[in-house]
SEVOGU-125465 format. One record per residue (C-alpha): residue number from 1; x, y, z. Coordinates in nm, 4 decimals. Example, Ala and Ser with C-alpha at 12.3 -4.5 7.8 and 13.67 -1.06 7.14 Angstrom:
pos->1&u->1.2300&v->-0.4500&w->0.7800
pos->2&u->1.3670&v->-0.1060&w->0.7140
! end
This chain:
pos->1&u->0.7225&v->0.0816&w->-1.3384
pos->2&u->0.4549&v->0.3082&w->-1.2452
pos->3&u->0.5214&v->0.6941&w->-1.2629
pos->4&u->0.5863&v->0.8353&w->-0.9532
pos->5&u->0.2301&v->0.9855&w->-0.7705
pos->6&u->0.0442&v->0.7743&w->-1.0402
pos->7&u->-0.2943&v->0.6221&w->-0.9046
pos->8&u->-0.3435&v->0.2338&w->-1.0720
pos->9&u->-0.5835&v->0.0050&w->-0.9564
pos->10&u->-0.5488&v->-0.3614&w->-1.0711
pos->11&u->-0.8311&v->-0.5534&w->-0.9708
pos->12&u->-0.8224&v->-0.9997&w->-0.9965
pos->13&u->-1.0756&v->-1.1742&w->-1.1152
pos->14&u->-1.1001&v->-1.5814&w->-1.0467
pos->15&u->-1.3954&v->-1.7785&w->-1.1103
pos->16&u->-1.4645&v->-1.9937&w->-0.7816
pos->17&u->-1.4994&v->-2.3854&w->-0.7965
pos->18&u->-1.3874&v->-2.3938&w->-1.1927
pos->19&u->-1.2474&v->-2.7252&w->-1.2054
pos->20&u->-1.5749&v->-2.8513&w->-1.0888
pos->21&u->-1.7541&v->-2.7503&w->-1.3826
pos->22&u->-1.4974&v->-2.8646&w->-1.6451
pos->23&u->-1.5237&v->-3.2379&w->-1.4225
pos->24&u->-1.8954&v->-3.2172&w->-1.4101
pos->25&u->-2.0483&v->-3.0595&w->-1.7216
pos->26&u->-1.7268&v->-3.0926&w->-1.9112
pos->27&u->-1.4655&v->-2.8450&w->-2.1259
pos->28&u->-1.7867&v->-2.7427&w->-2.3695
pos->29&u->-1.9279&v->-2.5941&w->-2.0231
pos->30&u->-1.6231&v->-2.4335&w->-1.8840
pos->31&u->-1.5357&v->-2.2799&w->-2.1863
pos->32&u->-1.8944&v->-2.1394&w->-2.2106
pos->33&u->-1.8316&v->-1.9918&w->-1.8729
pos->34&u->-1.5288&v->-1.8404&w->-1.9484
pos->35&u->-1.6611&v->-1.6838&w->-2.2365
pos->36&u->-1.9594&v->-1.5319&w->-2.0685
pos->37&u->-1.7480&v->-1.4032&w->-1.7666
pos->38&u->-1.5325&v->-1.2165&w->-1.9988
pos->39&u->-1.8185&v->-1.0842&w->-2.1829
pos->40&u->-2.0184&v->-0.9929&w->-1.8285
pos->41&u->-1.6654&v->-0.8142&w->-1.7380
pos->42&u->-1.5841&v->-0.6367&w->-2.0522
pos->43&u->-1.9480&v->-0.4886&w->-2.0675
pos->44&u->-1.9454&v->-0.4114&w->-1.6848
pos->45&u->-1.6345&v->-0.2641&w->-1.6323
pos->46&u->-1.5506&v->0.1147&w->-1.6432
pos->47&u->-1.4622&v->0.2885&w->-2.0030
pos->48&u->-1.1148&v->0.2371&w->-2.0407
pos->49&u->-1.0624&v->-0.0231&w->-1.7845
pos->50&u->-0.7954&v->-0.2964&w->-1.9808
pos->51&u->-0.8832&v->-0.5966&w->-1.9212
pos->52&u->-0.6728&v->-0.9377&w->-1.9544
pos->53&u->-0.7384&v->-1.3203&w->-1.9056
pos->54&u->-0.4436&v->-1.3864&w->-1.6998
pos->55&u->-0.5238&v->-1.8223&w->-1.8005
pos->56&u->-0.7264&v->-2.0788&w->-1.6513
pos->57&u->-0.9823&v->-1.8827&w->-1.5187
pos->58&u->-0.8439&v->-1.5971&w->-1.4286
pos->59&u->-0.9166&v->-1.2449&w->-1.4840
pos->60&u->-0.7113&v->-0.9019&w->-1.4421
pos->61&u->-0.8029&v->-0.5114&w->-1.4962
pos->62&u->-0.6081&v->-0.2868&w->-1.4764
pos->63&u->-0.8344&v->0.0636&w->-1.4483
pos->64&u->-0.7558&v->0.3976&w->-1.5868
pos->65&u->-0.5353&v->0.6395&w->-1.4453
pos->66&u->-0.7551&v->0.8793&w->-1.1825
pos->67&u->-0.9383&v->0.5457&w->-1.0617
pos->68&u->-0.9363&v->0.5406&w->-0.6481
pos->69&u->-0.8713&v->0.2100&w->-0.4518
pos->70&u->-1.2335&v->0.2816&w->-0.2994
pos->71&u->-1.4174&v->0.3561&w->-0.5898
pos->72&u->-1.2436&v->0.0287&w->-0.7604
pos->73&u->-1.3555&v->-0.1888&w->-0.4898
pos->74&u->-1.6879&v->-0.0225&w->-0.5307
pos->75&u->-1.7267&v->-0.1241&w->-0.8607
pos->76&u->-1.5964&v->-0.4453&w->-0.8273
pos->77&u->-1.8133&v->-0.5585&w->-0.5680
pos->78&u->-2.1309&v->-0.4142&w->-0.7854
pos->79&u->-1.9900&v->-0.6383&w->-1.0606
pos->80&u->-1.9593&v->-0.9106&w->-0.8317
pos->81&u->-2.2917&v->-0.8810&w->-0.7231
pos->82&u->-2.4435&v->-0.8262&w->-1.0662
pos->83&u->-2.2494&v->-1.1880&w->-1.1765
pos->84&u->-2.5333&v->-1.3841&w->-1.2558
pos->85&u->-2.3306&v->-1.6607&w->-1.5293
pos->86&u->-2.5229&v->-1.9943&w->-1.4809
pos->87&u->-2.3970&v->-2.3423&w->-1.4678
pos->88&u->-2.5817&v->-2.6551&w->-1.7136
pos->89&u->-2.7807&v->-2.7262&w->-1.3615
pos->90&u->-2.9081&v->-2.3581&w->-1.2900
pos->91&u->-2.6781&v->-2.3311&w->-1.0095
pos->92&u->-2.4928&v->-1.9600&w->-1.0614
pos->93&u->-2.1301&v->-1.9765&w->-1.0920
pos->94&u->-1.9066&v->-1.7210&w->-0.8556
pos->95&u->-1.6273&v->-1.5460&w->-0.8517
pos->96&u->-1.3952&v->-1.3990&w->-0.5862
pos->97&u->-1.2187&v->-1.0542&w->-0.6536
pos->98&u->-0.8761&v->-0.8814&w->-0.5503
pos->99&u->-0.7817&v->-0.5607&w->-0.5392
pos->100&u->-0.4204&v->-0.3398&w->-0.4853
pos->101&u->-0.3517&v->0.0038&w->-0.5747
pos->102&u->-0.0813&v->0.2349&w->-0.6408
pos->103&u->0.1047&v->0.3911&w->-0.4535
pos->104&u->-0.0143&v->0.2089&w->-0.1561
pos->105&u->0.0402&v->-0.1425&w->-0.2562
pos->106&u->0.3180&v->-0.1434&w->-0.4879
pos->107&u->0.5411&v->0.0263&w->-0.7491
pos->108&u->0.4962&v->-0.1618&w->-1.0223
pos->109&u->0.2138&v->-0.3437&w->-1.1896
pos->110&u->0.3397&v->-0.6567&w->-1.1169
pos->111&u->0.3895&v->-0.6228&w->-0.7566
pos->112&u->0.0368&v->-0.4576&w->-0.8004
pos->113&u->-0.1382&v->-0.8105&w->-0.9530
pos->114&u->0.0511&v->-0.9963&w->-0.7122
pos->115&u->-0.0500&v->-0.8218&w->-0.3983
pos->116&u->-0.4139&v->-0.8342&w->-0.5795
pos->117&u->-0.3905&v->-1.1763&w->-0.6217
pos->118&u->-0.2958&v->-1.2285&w->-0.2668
pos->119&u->-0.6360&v->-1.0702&w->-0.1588
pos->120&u->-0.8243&v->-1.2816&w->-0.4480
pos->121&u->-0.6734&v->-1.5804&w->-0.2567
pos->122&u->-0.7429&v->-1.4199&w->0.0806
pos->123&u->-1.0760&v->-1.4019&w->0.0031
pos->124&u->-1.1332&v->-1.7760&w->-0.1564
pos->125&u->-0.9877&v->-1.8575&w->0.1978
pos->126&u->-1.2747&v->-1.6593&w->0.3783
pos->127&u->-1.5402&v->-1.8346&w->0.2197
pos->128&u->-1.5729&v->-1.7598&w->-0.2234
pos->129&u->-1.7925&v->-1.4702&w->-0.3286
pos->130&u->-1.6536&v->-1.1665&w->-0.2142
pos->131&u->-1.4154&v->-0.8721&w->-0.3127
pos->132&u->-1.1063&v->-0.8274&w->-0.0668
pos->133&u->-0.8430&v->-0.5337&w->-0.0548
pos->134&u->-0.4598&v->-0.6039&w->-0.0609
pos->135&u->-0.3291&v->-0.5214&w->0.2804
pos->136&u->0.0005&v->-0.4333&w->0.4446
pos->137&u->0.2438&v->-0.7585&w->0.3971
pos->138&u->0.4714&v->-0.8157&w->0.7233
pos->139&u->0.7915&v->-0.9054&w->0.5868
pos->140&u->0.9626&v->-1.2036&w->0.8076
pos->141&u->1.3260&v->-1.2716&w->0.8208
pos->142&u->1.4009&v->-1.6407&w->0.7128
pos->143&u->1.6943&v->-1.8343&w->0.6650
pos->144&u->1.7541&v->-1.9175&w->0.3358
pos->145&u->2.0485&v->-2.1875&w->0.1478
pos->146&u->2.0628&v->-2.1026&w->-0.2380
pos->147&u->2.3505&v->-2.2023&w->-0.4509
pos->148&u->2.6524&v->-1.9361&w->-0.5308
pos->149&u->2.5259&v->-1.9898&w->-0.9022
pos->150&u->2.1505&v->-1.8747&w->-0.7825
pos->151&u->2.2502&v->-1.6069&w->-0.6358
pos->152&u->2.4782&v->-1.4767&w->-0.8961
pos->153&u->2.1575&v->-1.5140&w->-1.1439
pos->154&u->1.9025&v->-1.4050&w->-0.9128
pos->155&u->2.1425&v->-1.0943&w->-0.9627
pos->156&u->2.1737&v->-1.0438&w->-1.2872
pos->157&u->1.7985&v->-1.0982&w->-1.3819
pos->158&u->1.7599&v->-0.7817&w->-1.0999
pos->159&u->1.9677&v->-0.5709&w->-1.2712
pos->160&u->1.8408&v->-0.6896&w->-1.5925
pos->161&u->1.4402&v->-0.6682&w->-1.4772
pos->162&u->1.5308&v->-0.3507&w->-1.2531
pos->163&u->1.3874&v->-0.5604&w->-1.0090
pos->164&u->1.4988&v->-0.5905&w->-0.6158
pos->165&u->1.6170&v->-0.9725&w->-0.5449
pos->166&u->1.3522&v->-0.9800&w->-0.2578
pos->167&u->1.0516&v->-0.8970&w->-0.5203
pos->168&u->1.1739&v->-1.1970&w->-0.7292
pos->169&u->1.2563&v->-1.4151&w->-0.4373
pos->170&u->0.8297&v->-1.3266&w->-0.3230
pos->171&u->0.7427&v->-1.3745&w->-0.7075
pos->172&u->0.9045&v->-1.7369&w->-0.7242
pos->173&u->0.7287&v->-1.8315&w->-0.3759
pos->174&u->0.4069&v->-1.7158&w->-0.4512
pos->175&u->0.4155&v->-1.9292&w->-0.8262
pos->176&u->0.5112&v->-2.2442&w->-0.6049
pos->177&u->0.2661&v->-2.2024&w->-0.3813
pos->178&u->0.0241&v->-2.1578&w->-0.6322
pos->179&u->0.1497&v->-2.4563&w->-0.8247
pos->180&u->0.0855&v->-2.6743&w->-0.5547
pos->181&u->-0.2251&v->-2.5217&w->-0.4854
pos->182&u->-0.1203&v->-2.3993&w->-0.0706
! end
């Protein structure tokens, strides 16, 4: 939980294309990318800015306290323009960026790297190589069927987590979807 009137800024990183270079220049490659992308990050990131590979090729910072959603995505789109990691061809690799911020976009700092993740996504949809802001979800009533036994641990695991069932119901989607790649 984030303290109440705290600023945090969690930013997601995601290299674009990845699997391509792992199926063209092979794992030697991709790990070489991986490894300069978290070097290019962890030198051009702010002092104090925590940064975490989140797997595959996936990045997440997480700024320090006092760090403005403006002045985040400021930096973050410097960085992204500054990426200059190069693939075995000469072709430069890219990377798409999302970014949510507290208060405004969540409570927590998971509902924070989810919501930034949602932008990262938002912006791999919009065309690769860019740095997109969380925005206001629209929550949509559906109909749901889940088993008495479901719902009785979806429960538990929100008392447990100190969690709302809705957050964890959104968390579950969004790793499906992401699983199957929609």
């Amino acid at each position: 939980m984030i303290e109440s009137g705290m600023e945090a800024v969690v930013a997601m990183t995601d290299l674009d294309a990845f699997m391509r270079v792992n199926e063209e220049f092979g794992s030697d490659a991709g790990d070489r990318v991986l490894i300069e992308t978290g070097e290019y990050l962890r030198g051009a990131l702010p002092e104090g800015t925590r940064l975490y590979r989140c797997g595959g090729d996936q990045f997440a910072a997480v700024f320090p306290e006092g760090m403005e959603r403006e002045d985040a995505f400021l930096k973050m789109e410097a960085l992204r323009a500054g990426y200059a990691v190069l693939l075995p061809d000469g072709s430069p690799q890219t990377v798409t960026i999302g970014i949510a911020a507290a208060p405004d976009d969540g409570g927590t700092y998971l509902e924070l790297a989810r919501k930034a993740e949602g932008a990262m996504f938002r912006g791999k949809a919009a065309g690769h190589n860019r740095v997109c802001l969380a925005r206001e979800e629209k929550m949509v009533t559906k109909t749901s069927h889940y088993t008495v036994e479901q719902l009785k641990r979806l429960t538990k695991i929100s008392k447990r987590e100190a969690i709302g069932e809705a957050v964890l119901l959104r968390e579950a989607l969004d790793a499906l979807l992401k699983k199957y790649d929609a």
